[in-house]
N, CA, C and O atoms as a Tinker XYZ file with bonds, in Angstrom:
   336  protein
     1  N    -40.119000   -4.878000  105.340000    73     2
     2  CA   -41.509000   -5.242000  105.543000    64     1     3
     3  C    -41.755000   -6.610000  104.918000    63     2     4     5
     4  O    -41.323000   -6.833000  103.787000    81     3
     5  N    -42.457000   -7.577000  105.629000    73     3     6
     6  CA   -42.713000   -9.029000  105.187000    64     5     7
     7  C    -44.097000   -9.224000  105.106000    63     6     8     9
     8  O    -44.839000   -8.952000  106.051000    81     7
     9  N    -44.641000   -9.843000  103.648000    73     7    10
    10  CA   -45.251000   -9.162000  103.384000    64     9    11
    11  C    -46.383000  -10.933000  103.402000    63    10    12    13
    12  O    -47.591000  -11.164000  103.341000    81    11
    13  N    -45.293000  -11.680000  103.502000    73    11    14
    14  CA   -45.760000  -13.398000  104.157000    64    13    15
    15  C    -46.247000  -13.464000  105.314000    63    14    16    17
    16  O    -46.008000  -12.573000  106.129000    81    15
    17  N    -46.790000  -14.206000  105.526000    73    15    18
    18  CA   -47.364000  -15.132000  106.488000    64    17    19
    19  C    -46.747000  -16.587000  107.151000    63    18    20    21
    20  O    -47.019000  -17.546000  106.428000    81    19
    21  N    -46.223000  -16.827000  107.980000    73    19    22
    22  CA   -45.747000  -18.053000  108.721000    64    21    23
    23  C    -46.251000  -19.139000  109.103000    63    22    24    25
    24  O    -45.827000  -20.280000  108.918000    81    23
    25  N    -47.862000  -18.533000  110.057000    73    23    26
    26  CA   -48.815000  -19.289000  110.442000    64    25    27
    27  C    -49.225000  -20.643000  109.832000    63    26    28    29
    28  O    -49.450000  -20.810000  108.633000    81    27
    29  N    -49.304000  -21.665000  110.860000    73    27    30
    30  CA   -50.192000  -23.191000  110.670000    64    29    31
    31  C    -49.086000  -23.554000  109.848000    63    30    32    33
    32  O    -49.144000  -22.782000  108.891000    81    31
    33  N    -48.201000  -24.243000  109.719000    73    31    34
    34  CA   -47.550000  -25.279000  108.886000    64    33    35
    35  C    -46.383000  -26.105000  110.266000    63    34    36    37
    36  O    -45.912000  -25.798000  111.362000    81    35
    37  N    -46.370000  -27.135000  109.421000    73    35    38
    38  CA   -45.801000  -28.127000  109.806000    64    37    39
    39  C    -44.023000  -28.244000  109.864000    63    38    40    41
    40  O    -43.354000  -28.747000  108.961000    81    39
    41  N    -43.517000  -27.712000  111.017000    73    39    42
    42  CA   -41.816000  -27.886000  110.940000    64    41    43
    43  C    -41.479000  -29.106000  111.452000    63    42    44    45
    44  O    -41.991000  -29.742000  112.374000    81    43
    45  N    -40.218000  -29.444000  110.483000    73    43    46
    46  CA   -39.930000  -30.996000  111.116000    64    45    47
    47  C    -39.068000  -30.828000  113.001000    63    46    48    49
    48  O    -38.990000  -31.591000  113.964000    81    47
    49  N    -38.509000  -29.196000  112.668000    73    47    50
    50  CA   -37.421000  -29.197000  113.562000    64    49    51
    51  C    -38.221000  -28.653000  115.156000    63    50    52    53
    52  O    -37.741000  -28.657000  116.290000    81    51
    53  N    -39.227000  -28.331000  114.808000    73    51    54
    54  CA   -40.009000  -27.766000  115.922000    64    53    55
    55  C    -40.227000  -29.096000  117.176000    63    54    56    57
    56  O    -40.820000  -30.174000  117.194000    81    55
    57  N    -39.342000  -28.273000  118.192000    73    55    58
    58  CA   -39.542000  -29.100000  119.256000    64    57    59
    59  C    -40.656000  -28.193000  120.768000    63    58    60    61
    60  O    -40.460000  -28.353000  121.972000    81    59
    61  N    -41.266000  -27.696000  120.404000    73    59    62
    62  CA   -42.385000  -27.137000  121.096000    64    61    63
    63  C    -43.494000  -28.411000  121.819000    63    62    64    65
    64  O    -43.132000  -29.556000  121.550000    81    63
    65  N    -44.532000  -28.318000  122.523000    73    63    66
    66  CA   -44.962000  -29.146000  123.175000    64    65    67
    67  C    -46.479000  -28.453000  122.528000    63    66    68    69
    68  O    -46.641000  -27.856000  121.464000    81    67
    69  N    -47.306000  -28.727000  123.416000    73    67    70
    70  CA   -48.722000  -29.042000  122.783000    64    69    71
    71  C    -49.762000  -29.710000  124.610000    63    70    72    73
    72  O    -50.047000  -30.813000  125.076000    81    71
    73  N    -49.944000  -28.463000  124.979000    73    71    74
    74  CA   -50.316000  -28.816000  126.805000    64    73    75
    75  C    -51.825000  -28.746000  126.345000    63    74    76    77
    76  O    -52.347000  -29.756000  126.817000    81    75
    77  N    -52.585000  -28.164000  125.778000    73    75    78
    78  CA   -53.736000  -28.407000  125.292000    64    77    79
    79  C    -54.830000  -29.237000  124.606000    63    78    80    81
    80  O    -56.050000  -29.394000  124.657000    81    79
    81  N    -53.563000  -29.766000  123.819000    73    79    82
    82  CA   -54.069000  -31.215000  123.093000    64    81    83
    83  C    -54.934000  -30.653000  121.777000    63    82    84    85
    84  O    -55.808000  -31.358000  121.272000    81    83
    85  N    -54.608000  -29.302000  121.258000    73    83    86
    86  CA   -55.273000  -28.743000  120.382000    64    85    87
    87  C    -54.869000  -29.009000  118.765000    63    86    88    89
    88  O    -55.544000  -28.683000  117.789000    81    87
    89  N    -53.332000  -29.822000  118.775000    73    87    90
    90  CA   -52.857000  -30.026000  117.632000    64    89    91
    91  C    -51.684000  -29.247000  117.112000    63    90    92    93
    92  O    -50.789000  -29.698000  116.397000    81    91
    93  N    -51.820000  -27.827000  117.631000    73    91    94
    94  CA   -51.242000  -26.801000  117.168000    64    93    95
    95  C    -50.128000  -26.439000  118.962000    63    94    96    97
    96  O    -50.436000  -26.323000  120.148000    81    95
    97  N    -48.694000  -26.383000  118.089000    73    95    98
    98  CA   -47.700000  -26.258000  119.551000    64    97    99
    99  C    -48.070000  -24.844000  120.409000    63    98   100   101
   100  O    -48.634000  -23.980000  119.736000    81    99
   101  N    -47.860000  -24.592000  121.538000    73    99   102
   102  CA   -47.481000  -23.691000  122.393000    64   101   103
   103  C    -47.306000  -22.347000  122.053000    63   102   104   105
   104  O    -47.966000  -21.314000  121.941000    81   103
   105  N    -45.821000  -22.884000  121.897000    73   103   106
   106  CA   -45.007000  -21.684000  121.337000    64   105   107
   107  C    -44.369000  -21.938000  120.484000    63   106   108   109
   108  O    -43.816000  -22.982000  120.136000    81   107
   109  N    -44.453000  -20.101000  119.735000    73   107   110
   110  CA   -43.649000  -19.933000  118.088000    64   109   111
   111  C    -42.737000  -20.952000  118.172000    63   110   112   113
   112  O    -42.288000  -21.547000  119.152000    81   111
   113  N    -42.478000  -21.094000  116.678000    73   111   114
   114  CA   -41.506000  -21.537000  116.031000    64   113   115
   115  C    -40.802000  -20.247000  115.118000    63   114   116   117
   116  O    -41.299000  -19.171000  114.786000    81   115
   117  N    -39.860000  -20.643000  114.938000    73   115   118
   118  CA   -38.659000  -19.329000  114.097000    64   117   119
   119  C    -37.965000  -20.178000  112.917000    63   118   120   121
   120  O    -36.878000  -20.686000  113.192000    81   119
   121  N    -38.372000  -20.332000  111.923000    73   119   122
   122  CA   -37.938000  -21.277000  110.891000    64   121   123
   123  C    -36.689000  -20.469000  110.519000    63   122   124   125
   124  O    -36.299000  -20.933000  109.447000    81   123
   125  N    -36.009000  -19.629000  110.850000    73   123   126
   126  CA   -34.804000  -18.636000  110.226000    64   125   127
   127  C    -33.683000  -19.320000  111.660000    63   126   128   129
   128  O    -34.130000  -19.517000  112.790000    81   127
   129  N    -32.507000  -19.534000  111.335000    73   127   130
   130  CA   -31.805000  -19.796000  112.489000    64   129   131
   131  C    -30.985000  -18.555000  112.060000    63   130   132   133
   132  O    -30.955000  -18.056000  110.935000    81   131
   133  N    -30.060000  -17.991000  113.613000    73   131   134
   134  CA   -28.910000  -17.268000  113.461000    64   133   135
   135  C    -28.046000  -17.169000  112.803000    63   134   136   137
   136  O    -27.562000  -16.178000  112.258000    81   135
   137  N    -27.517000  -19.161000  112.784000    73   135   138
   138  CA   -26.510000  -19.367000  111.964000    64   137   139
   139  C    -26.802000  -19.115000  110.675000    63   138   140   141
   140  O    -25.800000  -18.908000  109.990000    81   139
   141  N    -27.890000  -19.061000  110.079000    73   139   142
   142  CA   -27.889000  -18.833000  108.071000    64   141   143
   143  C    -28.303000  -17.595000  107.940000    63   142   144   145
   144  O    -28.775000  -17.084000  106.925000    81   143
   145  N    -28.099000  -17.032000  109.135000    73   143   146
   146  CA   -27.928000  -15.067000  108.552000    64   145   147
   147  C    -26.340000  -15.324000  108.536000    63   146   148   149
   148  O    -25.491000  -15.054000  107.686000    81   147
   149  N    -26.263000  -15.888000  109.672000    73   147   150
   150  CA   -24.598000  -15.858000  109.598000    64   149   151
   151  C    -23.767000  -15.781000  108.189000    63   150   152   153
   152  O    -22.945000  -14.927000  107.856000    81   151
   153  N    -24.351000  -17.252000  107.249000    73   151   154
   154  CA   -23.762000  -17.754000  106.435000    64   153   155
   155  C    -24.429000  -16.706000  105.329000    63   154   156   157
   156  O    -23.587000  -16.125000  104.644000    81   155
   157  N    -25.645000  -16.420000  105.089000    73   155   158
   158  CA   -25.717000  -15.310000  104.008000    64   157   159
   159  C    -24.875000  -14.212000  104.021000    63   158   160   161
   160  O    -24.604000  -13.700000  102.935000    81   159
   161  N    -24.229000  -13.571000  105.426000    73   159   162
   162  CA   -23.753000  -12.261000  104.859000    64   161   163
   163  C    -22.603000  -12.396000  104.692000    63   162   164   165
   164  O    -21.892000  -11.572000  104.118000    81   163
   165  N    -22.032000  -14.026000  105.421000    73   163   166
   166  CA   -20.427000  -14.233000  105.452000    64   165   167
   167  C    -19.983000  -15.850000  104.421000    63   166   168   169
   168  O    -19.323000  -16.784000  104.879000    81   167
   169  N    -20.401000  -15.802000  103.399000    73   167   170
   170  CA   -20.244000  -17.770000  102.620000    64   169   171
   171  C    -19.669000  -18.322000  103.310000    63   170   172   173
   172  O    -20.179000  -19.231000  103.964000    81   171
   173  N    -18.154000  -17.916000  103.443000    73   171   174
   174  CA   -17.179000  -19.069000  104.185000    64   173   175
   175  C    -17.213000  -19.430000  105.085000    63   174   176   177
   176  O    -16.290000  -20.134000  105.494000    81   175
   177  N    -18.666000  -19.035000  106.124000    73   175   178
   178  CA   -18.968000  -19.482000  107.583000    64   177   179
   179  C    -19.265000  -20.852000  107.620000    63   178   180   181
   180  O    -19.199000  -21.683000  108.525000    81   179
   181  N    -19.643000  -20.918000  106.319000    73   179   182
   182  CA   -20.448000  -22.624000  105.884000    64   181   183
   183  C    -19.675000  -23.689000  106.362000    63   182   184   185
   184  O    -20.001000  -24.762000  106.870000    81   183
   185  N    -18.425000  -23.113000  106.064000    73   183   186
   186  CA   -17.336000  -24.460000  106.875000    64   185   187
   187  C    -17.282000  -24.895000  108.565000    63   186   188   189
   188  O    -16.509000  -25.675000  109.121000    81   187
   189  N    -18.407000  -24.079000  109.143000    73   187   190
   190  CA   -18.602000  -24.290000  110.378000    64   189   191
   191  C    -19.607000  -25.060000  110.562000    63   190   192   193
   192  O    -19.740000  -25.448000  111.723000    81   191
   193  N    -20.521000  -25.489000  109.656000    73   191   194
   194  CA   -21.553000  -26.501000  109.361000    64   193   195
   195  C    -22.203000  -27.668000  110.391000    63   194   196   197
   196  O    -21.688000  -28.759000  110.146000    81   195
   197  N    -22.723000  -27.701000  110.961000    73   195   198
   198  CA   -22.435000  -29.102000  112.259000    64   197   199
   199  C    -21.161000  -29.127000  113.141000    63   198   200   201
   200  O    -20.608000  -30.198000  113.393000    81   199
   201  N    -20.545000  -27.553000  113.761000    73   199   202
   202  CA   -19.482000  -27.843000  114.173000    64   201   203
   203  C    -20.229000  -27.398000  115.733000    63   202   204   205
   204  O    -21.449000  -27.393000  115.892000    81   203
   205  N    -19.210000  -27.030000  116.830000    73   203   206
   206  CA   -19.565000  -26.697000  118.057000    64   205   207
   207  C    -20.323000  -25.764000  117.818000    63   206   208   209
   208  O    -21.544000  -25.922000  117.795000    81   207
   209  N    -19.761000  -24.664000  117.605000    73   207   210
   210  CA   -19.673000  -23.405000  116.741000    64   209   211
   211  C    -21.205000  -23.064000  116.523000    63   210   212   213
   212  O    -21.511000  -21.948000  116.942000    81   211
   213  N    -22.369000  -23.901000  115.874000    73   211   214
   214  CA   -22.919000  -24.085000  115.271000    64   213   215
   215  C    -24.075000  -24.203000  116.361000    63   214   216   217
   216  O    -24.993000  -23.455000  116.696000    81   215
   217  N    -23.799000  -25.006000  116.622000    73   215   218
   218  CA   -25.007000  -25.734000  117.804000    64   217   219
   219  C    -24.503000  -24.882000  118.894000    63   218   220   221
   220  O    -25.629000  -25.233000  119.244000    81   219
   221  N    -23.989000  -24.142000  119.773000    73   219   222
   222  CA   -23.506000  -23.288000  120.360000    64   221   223
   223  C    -24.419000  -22.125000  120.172000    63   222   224   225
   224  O    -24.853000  -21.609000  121.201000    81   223
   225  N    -24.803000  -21.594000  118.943000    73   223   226
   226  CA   -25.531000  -20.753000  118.118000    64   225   227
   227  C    -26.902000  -20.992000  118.430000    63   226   228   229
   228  O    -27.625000  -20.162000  118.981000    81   227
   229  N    -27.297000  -22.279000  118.027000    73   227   230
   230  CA   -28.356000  -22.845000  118.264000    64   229   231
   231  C    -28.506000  -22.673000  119.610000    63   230   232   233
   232  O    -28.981000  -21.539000  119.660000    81   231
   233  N    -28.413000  -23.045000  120.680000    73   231   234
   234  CA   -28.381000  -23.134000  121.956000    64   233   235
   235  C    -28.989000  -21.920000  122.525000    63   234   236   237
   236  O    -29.972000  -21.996000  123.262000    81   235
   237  N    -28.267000  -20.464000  122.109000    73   235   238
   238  CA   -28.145000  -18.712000  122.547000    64   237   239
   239  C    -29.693000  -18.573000  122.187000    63   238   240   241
   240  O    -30.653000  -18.196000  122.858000    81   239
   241  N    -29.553000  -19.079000  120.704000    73   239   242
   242  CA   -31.086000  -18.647000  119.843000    64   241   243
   243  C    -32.582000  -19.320000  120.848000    63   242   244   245
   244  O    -33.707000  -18.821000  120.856000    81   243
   245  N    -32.212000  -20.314000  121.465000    73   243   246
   246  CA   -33.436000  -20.776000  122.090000    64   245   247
   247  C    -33.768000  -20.191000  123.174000    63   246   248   249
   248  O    -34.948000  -19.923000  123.402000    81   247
   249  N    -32.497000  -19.812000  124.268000    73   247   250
   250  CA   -32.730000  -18.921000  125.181000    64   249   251
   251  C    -32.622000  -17.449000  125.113000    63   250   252   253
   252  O    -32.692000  -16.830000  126.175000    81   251
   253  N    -32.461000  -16.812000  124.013000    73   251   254
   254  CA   -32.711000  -15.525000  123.691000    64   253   255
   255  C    -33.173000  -15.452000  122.341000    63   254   256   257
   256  O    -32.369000  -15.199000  121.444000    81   255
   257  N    -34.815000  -15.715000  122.017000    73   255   258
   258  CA   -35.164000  -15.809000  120.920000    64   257   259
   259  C    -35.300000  -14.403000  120.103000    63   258   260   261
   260  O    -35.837000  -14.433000  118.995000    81   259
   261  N    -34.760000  -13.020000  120.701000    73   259   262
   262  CA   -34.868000  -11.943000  119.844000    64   261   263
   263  C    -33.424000  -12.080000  119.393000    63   262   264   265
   264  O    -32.939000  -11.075000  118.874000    81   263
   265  N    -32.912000  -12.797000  119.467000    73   263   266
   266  CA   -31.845000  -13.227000  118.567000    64   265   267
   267  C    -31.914000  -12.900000  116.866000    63   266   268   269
   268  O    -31.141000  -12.291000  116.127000    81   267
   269  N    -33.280000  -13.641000  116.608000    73   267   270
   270  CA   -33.692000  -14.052000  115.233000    64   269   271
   271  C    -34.983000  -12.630000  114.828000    63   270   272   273
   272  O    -35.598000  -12.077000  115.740000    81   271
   273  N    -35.130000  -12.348000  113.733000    73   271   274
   274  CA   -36.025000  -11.178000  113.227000    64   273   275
   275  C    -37.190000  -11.770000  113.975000    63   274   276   277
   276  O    -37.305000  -12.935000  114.355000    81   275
   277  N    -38.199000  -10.575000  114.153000    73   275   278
   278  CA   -39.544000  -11.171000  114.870000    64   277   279
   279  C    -40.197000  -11.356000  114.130000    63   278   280   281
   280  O    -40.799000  -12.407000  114.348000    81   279
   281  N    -40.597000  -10.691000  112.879000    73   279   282
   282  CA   -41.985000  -11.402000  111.855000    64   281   283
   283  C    -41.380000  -12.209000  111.117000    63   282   284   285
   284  O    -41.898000  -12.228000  110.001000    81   283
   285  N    -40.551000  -12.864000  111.212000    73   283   286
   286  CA   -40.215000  -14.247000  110.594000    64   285   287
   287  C    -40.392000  -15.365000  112.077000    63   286   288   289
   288  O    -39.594000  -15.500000  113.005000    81   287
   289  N    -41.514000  -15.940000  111.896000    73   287   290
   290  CA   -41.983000  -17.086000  113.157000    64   289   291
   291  C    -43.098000  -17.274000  112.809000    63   290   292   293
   292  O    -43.648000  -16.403000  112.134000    81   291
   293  N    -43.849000  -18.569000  113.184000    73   291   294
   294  CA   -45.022000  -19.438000  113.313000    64   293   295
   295  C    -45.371000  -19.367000  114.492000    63   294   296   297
   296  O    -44.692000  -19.826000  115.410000    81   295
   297  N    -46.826000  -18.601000  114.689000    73   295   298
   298  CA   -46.982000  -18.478000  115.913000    64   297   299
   299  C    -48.026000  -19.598000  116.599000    63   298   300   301
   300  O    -48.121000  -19.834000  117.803000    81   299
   301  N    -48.704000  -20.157000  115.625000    73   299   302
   302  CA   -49.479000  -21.970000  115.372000    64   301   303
   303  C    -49.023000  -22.285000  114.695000    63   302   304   305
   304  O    -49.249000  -22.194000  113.488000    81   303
   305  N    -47.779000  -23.031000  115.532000    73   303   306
   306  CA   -47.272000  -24.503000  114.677000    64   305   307
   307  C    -47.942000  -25.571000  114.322000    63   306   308   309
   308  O    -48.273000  -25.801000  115.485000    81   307
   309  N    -48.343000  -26.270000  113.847000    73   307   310
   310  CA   -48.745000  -27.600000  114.041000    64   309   311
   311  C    -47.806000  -28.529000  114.110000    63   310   312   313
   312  O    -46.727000  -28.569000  113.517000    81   311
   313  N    -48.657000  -29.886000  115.486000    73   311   314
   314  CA   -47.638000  -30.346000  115.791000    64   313   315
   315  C    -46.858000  -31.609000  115.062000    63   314   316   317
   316  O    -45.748000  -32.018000  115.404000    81   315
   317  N    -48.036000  -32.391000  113.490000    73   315   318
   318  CA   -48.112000  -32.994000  113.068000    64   317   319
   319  C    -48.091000  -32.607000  111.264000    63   318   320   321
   320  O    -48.599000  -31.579000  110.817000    81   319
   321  N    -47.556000  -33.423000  110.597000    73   319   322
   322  CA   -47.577000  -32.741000  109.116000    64   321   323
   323  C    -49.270000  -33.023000  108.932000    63   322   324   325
   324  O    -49.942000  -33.433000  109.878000    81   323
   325  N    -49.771000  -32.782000  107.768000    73   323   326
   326  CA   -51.159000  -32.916000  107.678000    64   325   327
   327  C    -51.292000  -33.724000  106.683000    63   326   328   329
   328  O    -50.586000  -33.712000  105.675000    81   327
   329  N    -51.959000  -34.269000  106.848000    73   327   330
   330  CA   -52.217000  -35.684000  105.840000    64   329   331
   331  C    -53.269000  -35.415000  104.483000    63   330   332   333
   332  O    -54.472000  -35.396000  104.742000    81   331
   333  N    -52.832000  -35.203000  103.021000    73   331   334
   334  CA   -53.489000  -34.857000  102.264000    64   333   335
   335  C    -54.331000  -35.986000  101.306000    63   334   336
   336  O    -55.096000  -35.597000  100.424000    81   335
């Protein structure tokens, strides 16, 4: 049970769009990638780091996003950091 909240923050890696012009992207963001469950349950995966391997991973995760846990995601991204 997660007991956080995701909502409204600013990811650098979020490549989502923004068809509304509301500020806030589309669709979720998933700040958890596949690969660093990978590497938590296995260390020595780490040596796969920026390899094919890796981005390959990345790739699956975008077109099958139940890949990744579901209450870990931003479901209003914003599309801009916020200026304090």
């Amino acid at each position: 049970m997660v007991l956080n909240t995701f909502n409204n923050n600013y990811w650098d890696k979020y490549e989502g769009y923004d068809l509304n012009k509301d500020k806030v992207g589309d669709i979720p963001y998933h700040p958890l990638s596949l690969f660093s469950v990978i590497v938590e349950r296995n260390p020595p995966a780490m040596l796969l780091f920026r390899s094919f391997m890796s981005s390959l991973l990345d790739k699956a995760e975008k077109m099958l996003p139940s890949l990744t846990p579901e209450n870990l995601r931003d479901d209003f991204p914003f599309m801009k950091p916020i200026a304090l």
